[in-house]
SEFI-495893 format. One record per residue (C-alpha): residue in one letter; x, y, z. Coordinates in steps of 0.5 Angstrom, whole numbers, plus 500, padded with zeros to 3 digits. Each point is the difference from the previous one (the first is absolute). Layout:
AXYZ/...
This chain:
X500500500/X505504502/X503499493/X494502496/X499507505/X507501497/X499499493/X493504501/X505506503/X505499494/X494501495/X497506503/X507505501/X500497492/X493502499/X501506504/X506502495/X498499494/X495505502/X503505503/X504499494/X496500495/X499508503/X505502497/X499497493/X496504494/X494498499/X501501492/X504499494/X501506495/X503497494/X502505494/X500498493/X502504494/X499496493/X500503493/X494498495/X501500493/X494502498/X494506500/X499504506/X492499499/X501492500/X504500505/X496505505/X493497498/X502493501/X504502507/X493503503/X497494499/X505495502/X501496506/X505495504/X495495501/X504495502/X504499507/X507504501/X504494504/X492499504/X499507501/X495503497/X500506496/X494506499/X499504495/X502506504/X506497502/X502501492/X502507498/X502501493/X503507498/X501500492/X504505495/X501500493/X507499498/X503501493/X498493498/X496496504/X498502507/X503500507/X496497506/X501501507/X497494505/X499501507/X498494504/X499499506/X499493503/X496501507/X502495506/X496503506/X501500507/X500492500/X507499503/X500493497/X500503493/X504507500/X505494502/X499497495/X500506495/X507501503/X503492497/X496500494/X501508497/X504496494/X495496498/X495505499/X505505497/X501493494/X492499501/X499508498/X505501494/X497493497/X493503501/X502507496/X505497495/X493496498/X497506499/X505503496/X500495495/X492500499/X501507500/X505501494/X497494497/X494504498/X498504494/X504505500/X498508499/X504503496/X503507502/X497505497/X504506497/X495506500/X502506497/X497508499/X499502493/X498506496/X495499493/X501506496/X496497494/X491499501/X499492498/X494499497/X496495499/X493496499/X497496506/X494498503/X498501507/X495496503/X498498508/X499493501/X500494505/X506497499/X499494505/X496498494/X503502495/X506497496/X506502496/X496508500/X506504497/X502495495/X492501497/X501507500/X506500497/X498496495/X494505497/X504506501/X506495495/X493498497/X499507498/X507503498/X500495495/X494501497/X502508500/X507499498/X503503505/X508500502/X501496508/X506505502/X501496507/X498493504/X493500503/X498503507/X495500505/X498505504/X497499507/X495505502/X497496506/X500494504/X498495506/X499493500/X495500497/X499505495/X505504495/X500507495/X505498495/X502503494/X503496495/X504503494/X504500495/X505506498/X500502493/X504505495/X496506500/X493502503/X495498497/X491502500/X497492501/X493499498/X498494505/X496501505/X505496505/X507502498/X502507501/X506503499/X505503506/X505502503/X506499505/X503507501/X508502501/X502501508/X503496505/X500492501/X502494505/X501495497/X502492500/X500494495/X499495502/X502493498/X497493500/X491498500/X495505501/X498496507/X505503503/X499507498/X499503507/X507498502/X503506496/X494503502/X502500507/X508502498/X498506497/X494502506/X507500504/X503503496/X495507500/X499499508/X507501501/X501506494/X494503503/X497500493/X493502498/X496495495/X496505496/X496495495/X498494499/X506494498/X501497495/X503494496/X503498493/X501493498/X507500496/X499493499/X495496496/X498494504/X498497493/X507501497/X504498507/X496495504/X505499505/X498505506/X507501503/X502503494/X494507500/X501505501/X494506503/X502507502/X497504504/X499507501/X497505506/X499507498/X502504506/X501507501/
């Protein structure tokens, strides 16, 4: 018995020390991590603000508010600062074991952000976007059609106008001086004002109710030209809307498109090129 009392004593002066210990032990890990992703700033960010650890670092868990990521853009890609704190709480046991396994989950961490790397850099990749200010000194004129419509329930619309206006300049013998453009008065998700065009060598008095004759007028330009499908548009969009916030530029009119490559003569996508022009003050 005396034996027991003895062992009993031990393990409680053992217990009393871990715990008085522990005291002195942080209740939490804050590891850093700076990686460099070759990719777009928008891919990268968006991804991040929905990504989660979702498995175990060494046992402990990790909280979405315990991941902080702080992103900025660099020439070629995008840096991106990881703040990871793992939290062992006031458990004297796991601050201990927080203490002996700090290795592990530092190796358990970078293999973590090293998958989601290569997911990241293994997407579709937006290409940069060199947005330049221009000036137009000459007016372009051209024959178009404008018409607002649903275009959830309307397909290829521009092509369909683009080709009664070819119709009629055909018909009337007139001389294309540029590539086709599109005009965008208005749009939402389900409605759009577009005006679809094809420049032409002079102005010319049209007889048709639907195709009328206009006009872009000299002045100054954003513009961009964008390389690749239609469907990704908006990411050239997004460069240039950056572009005019950080320049502090004011858009005056309506943007508008012109399709330098004909779909029918290239077929392969990758190969199109769209300029896109915002007229500003």
């Amino acid at each position: 018995m005396p034996t027991l009392k003895r062992i009993l004593v031990v393990l409680f002066i053992f217990l009393i020390i871990i715990i008085i210990g522990s005291l002195f032990l942080p209740a939490s890990l804050l590891l850093n991590r700076n990686v460099f992703f070759k990719a777009d700033t928008k891919i990268v960010s968006e991804y991040l603000s929905t990504f989660t650890f979702e498995n175990q670092l060494a046992d402990f868990t990790i909280k979405n508010e315990d991941v902080k990521y702080t992103v900025q853009d660099d020439f070629d890609g995008v840096n991106v600062r990881f703040d990871v704190r793992i939290n062992f709480g006031f458990n004297p046991v796991t601050k201990f074991k927080g203490v002996f396994v700090e290795k592990e989950i530092n190796v358990a961490l970078d293999e973590k952000i090293n998958q989601l790397k290569v997911f990241i850099e293994d997407l579709p990749k937006i290409h940069k976007v060199n947005v330049q200010k221009i000036h137009r000194s000459e007016i372009l004129w051209y024959l178009s059609i404008r018409d607002t419509l649903n275009q959830l329930q309307e397909n290829n619309i521009h092509g369909k106008l683009i080709n009664e206006v070819e119709n009629y300049i055909s018909t009337n013998q007139l001389n294309e001086i540029y590539s086709p453009i599109v005009i965008y008065h208005y749009w939402s998700d389900s409605i759009v004002d577009i005006e679809a065009g094809i420049p032409i060598e002079t102005n010319f008095e049209t007889n048709n109710s639907r195709i009328k004759l206009n006009k872009i007028d000299t002045g100054s330009y954003v513009t961009a030209t964008h390389y690749g499908a239609y469907e990704r548009l908006p990411e050239t969009y997004f460069g240039i809307n950056e572009w005019m916030r950080k320049n502090e530029v004011r858009v005056i009119d309506a943007p508008w498109e012109m399709y330098v490559t004909d779909p029918s003569v290239e077929p392969n996508p990758d190969k199109w090129e769209t300029i896109i022009y915002f007229p500003i003050e």
